[in-house]
C-alpha positions as a Markdown table, in Angstrom:
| # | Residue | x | y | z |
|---|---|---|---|---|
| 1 | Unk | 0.0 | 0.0 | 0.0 |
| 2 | Unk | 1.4 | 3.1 | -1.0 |
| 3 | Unk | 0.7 | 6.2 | 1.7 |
| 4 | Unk | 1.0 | 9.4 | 1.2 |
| 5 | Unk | 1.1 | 12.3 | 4.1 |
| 6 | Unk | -1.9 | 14.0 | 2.4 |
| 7 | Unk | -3.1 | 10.4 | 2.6 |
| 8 | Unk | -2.9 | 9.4 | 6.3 |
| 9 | Unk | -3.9 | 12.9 | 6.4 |
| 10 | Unk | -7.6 | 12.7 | 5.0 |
| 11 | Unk | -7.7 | 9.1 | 6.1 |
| 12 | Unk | -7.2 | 9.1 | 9.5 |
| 13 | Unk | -7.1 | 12.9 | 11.0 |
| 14 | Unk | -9.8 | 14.2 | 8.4 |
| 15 | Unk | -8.2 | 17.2 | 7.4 |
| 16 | Unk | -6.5 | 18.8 | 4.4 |
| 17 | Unk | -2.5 | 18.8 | 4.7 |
| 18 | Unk | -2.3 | 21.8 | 4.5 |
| 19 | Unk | -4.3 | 22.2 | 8.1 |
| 20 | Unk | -2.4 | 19.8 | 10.0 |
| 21 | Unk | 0.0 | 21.8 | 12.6 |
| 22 | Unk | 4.0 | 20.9 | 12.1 |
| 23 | Unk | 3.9 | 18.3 | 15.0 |
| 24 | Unk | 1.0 | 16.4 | 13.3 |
| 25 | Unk | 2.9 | 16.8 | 10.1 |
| 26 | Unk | 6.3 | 15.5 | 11.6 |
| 27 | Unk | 4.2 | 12.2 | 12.5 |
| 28 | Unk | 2.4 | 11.6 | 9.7 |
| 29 | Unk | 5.9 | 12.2 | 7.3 |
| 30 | Unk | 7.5 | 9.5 | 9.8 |
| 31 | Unk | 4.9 | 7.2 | 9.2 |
| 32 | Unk | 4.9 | 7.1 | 5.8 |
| 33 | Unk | 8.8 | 6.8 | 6.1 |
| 34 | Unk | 8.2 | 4.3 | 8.9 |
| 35 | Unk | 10.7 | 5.8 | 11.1 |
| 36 | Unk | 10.3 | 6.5 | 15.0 |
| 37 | Unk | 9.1 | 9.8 | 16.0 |
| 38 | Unk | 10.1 | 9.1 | 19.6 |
| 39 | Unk | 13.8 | 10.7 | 20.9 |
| 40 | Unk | 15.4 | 11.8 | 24.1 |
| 41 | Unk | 13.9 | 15.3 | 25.0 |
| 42 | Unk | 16.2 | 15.7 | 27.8 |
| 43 | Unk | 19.6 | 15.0 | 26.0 |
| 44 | Unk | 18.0 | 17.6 | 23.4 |
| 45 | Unk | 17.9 | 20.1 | 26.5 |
| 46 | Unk | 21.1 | 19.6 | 28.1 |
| 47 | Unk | 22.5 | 20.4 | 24.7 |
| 48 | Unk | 20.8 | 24.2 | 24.9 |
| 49 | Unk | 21.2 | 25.1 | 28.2 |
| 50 | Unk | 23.8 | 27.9 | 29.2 |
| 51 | Unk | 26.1 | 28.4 | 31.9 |
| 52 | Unk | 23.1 | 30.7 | 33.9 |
| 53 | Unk | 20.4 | 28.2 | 33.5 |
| 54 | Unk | 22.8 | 25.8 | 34.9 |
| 55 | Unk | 23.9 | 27.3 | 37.6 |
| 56 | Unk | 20.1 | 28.7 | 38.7 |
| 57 | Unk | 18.8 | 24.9 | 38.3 |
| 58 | Unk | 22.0 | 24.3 | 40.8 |
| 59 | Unk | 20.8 | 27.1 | 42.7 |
| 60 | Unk | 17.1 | 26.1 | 42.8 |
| 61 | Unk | 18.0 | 22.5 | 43.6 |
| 62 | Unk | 20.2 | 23.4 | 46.6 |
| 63 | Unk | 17.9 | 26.0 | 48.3 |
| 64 | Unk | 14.8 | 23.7 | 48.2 |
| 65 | Unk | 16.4 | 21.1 | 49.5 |
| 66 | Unk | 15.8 | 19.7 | 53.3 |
| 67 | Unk | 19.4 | 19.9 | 53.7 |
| 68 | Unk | 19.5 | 23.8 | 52.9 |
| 69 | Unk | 16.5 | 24.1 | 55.6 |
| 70 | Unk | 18.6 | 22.3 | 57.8 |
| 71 | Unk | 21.6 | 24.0 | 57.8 |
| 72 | Unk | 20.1 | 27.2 | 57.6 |
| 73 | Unk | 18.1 | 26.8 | 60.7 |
| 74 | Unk | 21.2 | 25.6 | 62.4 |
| 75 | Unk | 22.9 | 28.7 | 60.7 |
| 76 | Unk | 20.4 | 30.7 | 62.3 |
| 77 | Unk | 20.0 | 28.9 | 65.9 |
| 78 | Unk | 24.2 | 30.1 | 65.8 |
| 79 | Unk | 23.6 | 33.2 | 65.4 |
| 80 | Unk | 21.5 | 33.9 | 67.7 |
| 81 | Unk | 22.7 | 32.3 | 70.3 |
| 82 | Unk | 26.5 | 33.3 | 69.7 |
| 83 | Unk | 25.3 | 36.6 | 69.9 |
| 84 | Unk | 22.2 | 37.0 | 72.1 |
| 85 | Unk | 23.8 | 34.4 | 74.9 |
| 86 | Unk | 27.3 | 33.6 | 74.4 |
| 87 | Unk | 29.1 | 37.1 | 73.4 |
| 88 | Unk | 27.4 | 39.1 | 76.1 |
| 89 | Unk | 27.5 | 42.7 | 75.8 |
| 90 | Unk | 30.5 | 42.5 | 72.8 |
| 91 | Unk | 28.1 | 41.2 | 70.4 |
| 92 | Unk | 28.4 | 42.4 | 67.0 |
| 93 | Unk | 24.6 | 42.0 | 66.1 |
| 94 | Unk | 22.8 | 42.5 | 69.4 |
| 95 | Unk | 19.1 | 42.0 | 69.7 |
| 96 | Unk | 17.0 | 42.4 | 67.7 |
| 97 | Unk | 19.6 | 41.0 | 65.0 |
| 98 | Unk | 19.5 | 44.3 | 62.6 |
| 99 | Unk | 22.2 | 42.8 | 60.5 |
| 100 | Unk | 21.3 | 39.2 | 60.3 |
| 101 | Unk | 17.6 | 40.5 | 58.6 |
| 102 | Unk | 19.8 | 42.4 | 56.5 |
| 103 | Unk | 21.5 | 39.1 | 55.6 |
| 104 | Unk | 18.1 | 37.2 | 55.4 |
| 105 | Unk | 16.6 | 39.8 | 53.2 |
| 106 | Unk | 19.5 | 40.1 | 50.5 |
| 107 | Unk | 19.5 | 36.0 | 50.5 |
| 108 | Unk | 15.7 | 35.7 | 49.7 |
| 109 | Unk | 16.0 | 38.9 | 47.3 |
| 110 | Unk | 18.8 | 37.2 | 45.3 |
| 111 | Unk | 17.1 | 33.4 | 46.0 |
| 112 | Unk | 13.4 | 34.6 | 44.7 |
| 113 | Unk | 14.2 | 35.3 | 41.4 |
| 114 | Unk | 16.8 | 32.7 | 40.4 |
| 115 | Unk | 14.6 | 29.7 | 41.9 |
| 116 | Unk | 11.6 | 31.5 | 39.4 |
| 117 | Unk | 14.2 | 31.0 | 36.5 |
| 118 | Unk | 14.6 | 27.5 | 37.2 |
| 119 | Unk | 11.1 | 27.2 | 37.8 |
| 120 | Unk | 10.0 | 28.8 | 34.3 |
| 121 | Unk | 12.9 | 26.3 | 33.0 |
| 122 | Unk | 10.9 | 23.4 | 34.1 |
| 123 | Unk | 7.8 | 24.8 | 32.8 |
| 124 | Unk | 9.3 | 25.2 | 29.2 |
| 125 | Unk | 10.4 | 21.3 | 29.7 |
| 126 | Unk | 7.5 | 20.7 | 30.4 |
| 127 | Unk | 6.0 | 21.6 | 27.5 |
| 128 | Unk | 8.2 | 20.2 | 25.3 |
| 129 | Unk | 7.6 | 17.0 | 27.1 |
| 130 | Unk | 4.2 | 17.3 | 26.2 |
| 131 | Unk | 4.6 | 18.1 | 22.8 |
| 132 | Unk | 6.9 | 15.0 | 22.3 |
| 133 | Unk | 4.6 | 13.1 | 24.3 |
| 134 | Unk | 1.5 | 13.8 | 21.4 |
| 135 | Unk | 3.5 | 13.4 | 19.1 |
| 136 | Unk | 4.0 | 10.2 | 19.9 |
| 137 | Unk | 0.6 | 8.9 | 21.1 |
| 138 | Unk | -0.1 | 10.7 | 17.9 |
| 139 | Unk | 2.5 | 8.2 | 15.8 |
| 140 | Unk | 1.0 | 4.9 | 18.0 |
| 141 | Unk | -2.6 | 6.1 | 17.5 |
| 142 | Unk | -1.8 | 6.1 | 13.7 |
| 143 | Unk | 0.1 | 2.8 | 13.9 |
| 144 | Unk | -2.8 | 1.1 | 15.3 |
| 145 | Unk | -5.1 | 2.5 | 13.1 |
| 146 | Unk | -2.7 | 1.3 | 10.3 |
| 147 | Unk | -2.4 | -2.1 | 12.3 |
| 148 | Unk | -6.2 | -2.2 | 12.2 |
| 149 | Unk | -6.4 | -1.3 | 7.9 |
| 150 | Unk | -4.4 | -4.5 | 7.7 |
| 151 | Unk | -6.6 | -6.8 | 9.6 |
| 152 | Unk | -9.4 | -5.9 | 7.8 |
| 153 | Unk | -8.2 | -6.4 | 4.4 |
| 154 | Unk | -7.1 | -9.7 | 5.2 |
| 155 | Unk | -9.8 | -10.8 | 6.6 |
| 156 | Unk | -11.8 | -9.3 | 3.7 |
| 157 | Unk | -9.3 | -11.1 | 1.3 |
| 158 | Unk | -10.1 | -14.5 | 4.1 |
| 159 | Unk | -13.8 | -13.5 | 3.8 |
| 160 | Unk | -13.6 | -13.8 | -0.5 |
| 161 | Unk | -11.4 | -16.8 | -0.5 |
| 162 | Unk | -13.8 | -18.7 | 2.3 |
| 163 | Unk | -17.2 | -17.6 | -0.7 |
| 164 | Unk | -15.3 | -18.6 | -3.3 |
| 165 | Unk | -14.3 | -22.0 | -1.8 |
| 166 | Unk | -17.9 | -22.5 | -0.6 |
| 167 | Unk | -19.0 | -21.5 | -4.4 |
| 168 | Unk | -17.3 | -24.4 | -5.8 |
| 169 | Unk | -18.3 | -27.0 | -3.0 |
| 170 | Unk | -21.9 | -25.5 | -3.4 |
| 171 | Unk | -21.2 | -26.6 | -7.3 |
| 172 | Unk | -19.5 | -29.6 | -6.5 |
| 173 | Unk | -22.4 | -30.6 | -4.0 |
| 174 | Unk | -25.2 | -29.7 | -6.8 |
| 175 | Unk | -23.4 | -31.9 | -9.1 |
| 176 | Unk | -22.6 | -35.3 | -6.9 |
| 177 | Unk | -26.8 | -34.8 | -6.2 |
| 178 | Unk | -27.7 | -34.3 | -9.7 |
| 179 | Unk | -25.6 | -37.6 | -10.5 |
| 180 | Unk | -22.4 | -35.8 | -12.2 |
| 181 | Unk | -19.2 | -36.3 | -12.0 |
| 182 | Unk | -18.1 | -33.3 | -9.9 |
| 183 | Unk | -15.3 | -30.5 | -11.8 |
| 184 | Unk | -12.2 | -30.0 | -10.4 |
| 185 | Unk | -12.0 | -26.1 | -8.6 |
| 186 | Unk | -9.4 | -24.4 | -10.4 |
C-alpha cells in the first residue's frame, strides 16, 4: 500500500494537509517513512542550556532542599545564640539582629528570582515534554489505526477466498446430487 502524508492525512485525521499543525505533520511524514518519532527530549535540553540556566537549576536545587532548611536553621539557631547568649554585651549584632535580617533579606532577594528561572525552566520542559509526548501517542494512535487497515483487508481477502471455496463445493455438492461427475476447482 502506498501512503502518502496528504493520505494518512484525509484518512485518518480528516483534514486537508495543508491544516495539520508541524507536530501532526512530523508524524504523519514518519509514518509514511516508517521511522520512529520518539527521541530523548532531555539529552535535546542539556545540549541548549547555558552556563546561567545551569547554575540557577543548581541554585534552585540546593535552596529547596531539606538539607538547605537544615543547615540554615542551624545557621540561624548560631547566630543567635552566639550573639544573644554567648558574646554578652561585645556582640556584634545584638538584639533584635538588625544585621542578620539584612543578611536574610539580601539572601531571599537574590534566591526569589533565580529559583523562578529554574522554575520557568521546568515549565518550558514541560511543555516540550508534552509536545513529544502527542507526538508520539499521535505516531501509535496512527500505527494502530494502520495495524487495524491490515486486519481488515485480510480478513476481507479471508472473507472472498472462504465464498469462493464455498462457491465451488456448493457446485461440486449440486453436481454429486444431480448424478455428475463433480469438476475440479481451479
Amino acid at each position: 500500500m502506498n501512503r502518502t502524508v496528504a493520505d494518512l492525512a484525509h484518512r485518518w485525521l480528516g483534514r486537508r494537509q495543508e491544516a495539520l499543525s508541524s507536530a501532526e505533520s512530523r508524524v504523519l511524514t514518519s509514518a509514511v517513512e516508517g521511522r520512529p518519532v520518539a527521541r530523548d527530549v532531555n539529552a535535546w535540553v542539556r545540549g541548549e542550556e547555558r552556563f546561567g540556566d545551569r547554575l540557577a537549576d543548581g541554585i534552585a536545587q540546593v535552596g529547596g532542599s531539606w538539607s538547605f532548611i537544615v543547615g540554615f536553621v542551624l545557621f540561624l539557631a548560631l547566630w543567635t545564640l552566639g550573639n544573644a547568649i554567648l558574646l554578652g554585651r561585645d556582640t556584634f549584632d545584638p538584639y533584635p539582629f538588625i544585621f542578620l535580617n539584612l543578611i536574610l533579606s539580601m539572601l531571599a532577594a537574590l534566591q526569589a528570582p533565580i529559583i523562578m528561572m529554574a522554575q520557568n525552566r521546568q515549565a518550558a520542559r514541560d511543555r516540550i515534554d508534552a509536545a513529544h509526548d502527542y507526538e508520539v501517542n499521535l505516531k501509535a494512535e496512527i500505527e494502530i489505526m494502520a495495524l487495524h487497515e491490515k486486519l481488515d483487508e485480510l480478513r476481507q481477502m479471508e472473507m472472498t477466498l472462504l465464498r469462493e471455496e464455498i462457491a465451488a463445493l456448493a457446485t461440486e455438492m449440486r453436481a454429486l446430487r444431480s448424478g455428475e461427475a463433480p469438476q475440479p476447482s481451479a
